[in-house]
N, C-alpha and C positions, 0 to 999 in steps of 0.2 A: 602563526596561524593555528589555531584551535582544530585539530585534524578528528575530536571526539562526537559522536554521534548526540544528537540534543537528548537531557537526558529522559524526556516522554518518553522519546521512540524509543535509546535502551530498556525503558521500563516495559515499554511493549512487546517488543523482543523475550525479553528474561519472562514474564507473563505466560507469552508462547511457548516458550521451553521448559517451561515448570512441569518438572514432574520429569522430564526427559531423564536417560541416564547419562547423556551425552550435551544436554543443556546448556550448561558454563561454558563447553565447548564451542558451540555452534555462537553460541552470544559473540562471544570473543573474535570467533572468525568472523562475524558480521562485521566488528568494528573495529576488525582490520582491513577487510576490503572497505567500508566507508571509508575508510581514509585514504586510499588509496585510490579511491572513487571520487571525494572530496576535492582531490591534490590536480587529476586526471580532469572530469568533466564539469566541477564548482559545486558549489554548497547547492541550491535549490536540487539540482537533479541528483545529487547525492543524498538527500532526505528523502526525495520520493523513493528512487529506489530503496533505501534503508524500510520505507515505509511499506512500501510493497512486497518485502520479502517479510517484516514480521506481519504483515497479514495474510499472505500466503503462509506461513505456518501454523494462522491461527483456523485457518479454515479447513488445512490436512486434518487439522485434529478434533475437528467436532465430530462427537458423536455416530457411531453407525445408526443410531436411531433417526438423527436429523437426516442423514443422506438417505434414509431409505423414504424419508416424506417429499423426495423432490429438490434437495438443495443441493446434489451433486449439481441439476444442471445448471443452480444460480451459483452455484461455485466457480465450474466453468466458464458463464457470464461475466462475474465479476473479476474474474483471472485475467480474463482477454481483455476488459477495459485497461483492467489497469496495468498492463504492460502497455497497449495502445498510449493510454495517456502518458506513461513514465518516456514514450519514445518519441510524442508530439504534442508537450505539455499545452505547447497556448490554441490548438487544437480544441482540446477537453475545456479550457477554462472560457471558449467562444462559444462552445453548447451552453457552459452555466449560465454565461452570460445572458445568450438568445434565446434561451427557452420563458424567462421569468417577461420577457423584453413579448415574445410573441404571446404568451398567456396574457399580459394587459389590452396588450393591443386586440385580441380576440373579445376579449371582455368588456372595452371601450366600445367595439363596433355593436354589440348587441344590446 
């Protein structure tokens, strides 16, 4: 079994830590706990999380300009989703589902 992280998400990760002095480092421990995540809870939830933690990296590091126009609190928005989803995936993918499902149907009736 293939225990390495697909290699997008690595690239998103390594992206995130560019520039880091500790970068190669954090990379590498990501994708050892993916594996160990991989091994433990299966491939899909093992991507999400992978996925979630390089975008949580990428979002500590925008900018203090961005944060001070108001994205600290869509940081925090989009943090809590996606822990939420990463803990009750088919959850999140029944919102994607029903939202496209109830916009027709709203559009239909009018």
């Amino acid at each position: 079994m293939n225990t390495q992280p697909p290699r997008w998400l690595e690239a998103l990760c390594e992206f995130s830590a560019h520039g880091l002095p500790e970068g190669d480092t954090v990379v590498g421990d990501l994708a050892e706990a993916y594996a160990e995540r991989r091994v433990r809870t299966g491939r899909a939830r093992a991507h999400v999380w992978y996925f979630t933690q390089a975008l949580s990296m990428m979002l500590h590091r925008m900018p203090s300009s961005a944060r001070a126009v108001g994205l600290d609190l869509i940081h925090g928005d989009v943090t809590v989703t996606l822990r939420s989803m990463a803990r009750r995936p088919w959850l999140g993918l029944g919102v994607v589902l029903i939202l496209p499902l109830a916009t027709a149907a709203t559009t239909a009736a009018v």
